[in-house]
C-alpha positions in Angstrom: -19.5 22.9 68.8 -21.8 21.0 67.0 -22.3 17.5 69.2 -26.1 17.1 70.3 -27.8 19.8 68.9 -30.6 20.2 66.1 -29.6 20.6 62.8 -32.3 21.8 59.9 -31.6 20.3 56.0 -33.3 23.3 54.6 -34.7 20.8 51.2 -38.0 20.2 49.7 -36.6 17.9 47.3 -35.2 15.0 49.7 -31.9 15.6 49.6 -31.8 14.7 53.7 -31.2 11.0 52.2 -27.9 11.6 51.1 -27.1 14.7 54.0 -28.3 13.1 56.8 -26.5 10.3 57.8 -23.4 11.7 57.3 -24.3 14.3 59.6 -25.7 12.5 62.6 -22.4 10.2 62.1 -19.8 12.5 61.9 -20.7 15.4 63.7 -23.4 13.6 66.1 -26.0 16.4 65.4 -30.1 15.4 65.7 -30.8 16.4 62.4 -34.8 16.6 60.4 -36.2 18.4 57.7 -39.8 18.6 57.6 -42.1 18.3 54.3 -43.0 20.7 51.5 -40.5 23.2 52.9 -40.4 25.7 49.9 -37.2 26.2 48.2 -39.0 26.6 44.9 -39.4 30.0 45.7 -35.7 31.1 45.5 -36.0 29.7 41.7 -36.7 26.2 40.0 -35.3 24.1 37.1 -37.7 23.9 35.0 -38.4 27.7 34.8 -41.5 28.4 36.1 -39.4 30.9 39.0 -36.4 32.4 38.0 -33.3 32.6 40.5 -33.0 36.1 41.0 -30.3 35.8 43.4 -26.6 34.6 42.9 -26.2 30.9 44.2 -24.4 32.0 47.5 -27.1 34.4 48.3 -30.2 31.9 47.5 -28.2 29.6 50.0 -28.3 32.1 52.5 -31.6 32.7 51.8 -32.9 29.3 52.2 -30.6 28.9 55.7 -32.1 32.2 56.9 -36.1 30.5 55.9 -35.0 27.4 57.8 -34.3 29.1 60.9 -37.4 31.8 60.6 -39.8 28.5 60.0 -38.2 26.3 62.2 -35.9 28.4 65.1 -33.5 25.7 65.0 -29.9 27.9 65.2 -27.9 25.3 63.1 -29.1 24.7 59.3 -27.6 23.6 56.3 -28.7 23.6 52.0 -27.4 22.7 49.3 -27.9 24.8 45.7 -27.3 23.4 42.4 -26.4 25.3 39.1 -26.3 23.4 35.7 -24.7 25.0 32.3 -21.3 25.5 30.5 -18.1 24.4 32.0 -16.4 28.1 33.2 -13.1 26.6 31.8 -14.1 24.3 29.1 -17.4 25.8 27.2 -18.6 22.5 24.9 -18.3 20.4 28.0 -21.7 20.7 30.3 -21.2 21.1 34.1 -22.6 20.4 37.8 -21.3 23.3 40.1 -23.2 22.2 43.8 -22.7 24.5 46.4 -23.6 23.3 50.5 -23.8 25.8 53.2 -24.1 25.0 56.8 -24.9 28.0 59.0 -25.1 28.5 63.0 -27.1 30.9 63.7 -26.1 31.0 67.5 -22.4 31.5 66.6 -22.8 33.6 63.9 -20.7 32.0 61.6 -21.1 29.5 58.8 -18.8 27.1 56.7 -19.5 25.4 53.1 -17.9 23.7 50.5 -18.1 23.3 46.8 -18.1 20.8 43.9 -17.6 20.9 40.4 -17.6 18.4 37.5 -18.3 17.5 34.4 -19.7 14.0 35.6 -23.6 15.7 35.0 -26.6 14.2 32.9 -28.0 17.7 32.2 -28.9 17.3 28.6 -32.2 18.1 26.3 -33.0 17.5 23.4 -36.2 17.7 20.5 -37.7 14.9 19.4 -40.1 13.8 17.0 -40.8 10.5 17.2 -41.5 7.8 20.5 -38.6 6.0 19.1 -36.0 9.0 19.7 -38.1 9.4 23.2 -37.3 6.0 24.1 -33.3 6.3 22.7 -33.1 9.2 24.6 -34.5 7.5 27.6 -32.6 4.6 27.9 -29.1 7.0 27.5 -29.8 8.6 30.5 -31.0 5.8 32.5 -34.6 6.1 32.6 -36.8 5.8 34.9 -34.1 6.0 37.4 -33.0 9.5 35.8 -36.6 11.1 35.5 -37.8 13.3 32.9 -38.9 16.8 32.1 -41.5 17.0 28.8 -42.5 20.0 27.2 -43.3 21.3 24.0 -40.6 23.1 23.5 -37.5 24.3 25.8 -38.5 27.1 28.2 -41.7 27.1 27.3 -44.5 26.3 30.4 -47.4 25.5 27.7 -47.0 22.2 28.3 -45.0 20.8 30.9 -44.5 17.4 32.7 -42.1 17.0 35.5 -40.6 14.1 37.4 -41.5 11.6 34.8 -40.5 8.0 36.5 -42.4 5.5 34.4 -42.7 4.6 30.6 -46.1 4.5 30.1 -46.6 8.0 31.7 -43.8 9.0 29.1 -45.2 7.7 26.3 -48.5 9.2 27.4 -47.2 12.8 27.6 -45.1 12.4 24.4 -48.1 11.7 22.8 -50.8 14.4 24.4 -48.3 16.5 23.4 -47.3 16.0 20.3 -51.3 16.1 19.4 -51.6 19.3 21.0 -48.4 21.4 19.6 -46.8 19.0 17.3 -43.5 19.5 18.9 -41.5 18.1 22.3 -39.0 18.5 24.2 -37.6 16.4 26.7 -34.9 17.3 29.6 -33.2 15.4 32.3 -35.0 16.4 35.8 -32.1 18.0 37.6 -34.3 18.0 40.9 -31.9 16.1 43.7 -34.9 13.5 43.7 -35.2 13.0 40.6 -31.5 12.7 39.8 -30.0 10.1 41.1 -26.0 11.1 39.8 -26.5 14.4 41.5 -28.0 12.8 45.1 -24.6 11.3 44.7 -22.7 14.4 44.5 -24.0 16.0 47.2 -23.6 13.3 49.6 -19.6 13.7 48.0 -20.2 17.6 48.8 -21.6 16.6 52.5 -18.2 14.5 53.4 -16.4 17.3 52.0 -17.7 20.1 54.2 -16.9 17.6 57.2 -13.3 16.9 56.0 -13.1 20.9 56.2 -15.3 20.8 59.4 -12.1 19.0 61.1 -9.8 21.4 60.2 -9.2 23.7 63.2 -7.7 27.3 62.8 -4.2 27.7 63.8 -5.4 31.1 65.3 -8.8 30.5 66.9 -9.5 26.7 66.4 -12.5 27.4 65.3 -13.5 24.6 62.5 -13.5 24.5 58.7 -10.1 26.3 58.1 -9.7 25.6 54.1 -9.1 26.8 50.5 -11.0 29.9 49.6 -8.9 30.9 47.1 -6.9 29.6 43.5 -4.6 31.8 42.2 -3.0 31.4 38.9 0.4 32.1 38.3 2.8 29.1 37.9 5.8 29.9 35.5 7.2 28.2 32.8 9.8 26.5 33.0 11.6 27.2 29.8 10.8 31.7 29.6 9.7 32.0 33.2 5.6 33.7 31.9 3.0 32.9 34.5 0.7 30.5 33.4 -2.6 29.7 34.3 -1.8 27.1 36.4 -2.2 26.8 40.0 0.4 29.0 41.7 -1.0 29.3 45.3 -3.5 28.3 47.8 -4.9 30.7 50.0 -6.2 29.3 53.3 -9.0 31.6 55.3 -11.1 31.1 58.8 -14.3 31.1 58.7 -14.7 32.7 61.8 -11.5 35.1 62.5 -10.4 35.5 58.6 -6.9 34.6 59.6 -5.2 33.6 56.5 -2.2 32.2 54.9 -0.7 31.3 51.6 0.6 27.6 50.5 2.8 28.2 47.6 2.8 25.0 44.9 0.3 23.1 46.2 0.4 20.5 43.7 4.0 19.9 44.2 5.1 21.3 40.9 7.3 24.8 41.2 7.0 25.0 37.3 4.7 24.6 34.3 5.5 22.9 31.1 5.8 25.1 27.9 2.8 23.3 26.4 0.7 25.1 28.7 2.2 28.7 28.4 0.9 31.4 26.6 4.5 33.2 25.4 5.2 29.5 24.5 2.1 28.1 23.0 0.3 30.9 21.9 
């Protein structure tokens, strides 16, 4: 399906080093991207563009640019979304959604990650020696920098800040100009060298799903769409919010099943029920 033909990464921030090889490897595709492709238009980090579009859609958006730009019929992106945990709201997450899409079969497969293994932090600082602390905690200049005089705002903004002195410099300009700053990790995939690492986990992801074939039309990339909730206790018998059931779902024909206790476990423990341990 896929062996020997072009294949777009749809990414103006590099992220073809950590796609591509696993691509041409594994599914023997001819893959390229081509420079200053502009995702930044479907929303950026730093705020300047807003998303206006839900993450799924902005993927689909930047697949359906790749194809208008390029015509290649098989392209893939990735889209990145960095906030509150959906199930634990102190903890700070990285939810990284990949999309690949064939445009001559009219179907498309992705894949998702999320974790709390993210560098996403900010913080205000007042002083070069809280700019250098927070710095060195997030690996700097490996981890590059966002500086601005205060979050959100655009009046002063540095991006992509790789080198000390550069830091120092910007810290400084502004701190002279608006007596304030605010520094940020860069959450750019080239910039960001924990999240290039995640999406090459999110690439060999989508190919362990690739290799999945439909028991109904063998087409690839049958997998989990779907977590329901639901597993009892095992003392009162009250569904839980633990896993109950998997449900599996073609890409291409929708054909579905369900795989009951998929984490081998047919009960919950009362620690975790609500009638229990309200």
């Amino acid at each position: 399906m896929f062996e020997g033909r072009s294949l777009f990464i749809a990414t103006n921030h590099r992220k073809e080093s950590a796609i591509q090889p696993i691509l041409e490897r594994e599914l023997n595709v001819n893959s390229f991207s081509i420079p200053m492709f502009n995702t930044d238009q479907f929303g950026t980090f730093s705020g300047e563009i807003e998303r206006s579009q839900s993450p799924v859609d902005t993927l689909k958006a930047k697949c359906q640019l790749g194809f208008e730009v390029t015509g290649c019929d098989l392209v893939i992106a990735t889209e990145g979304s960095f906030g509150a945990h959906p199930d634990l709201p102190f903890c700070a997450a990285h939810d990284e959604l990949i999309l690949l899409m064939d445009f001559k079969n009219n179907v498309s497969f992705s894949a998702r990650i999320l974790t709390t293994e993210t560098n996403f932090q900010g913080k205000k600082i007042k002083s070069e020696e809280e700019l250098i602390a927070f710095g060195e905690s997030i690996d700097f200049p490996n981890q590059a920098i966002i500086l601005r005089n205060e979050e959100q705002s655009m009046l002063y903004l540095k991006k992509g800040i790789n080198d000390w002195d550069e830091l120092l410099t910007a810290f400084r300009v502004c701190m002279r100009r608006h007596d304030n700053v605010f520094v940020e990790t860069d959450m750019r995939a080239m910039h960001n060298p924990l999240r290039m690492k995640h999406i090459e986990q999110l690439t060999l992801k989508l190919i362990t799903q690739l290799k999945v074939l439909c028991p109904s039309c063998e087409m690839p990339c049958y997998g989990v769409t779907s977590v329901l909730p639901g597993l009892p206790c095992w003392i009162c018998e009250t569904p839980t919010s633990s896993v109950l059931k998997h449900v599996l779902t073609c890409a291409a024909c929708q054909h579905q099943e369900e795989v009951h206790f998929p984490n081998g476990r047919q009960t919950e423990e009362p620690t975790f029920c609500p009638a229990c341990n309200p």
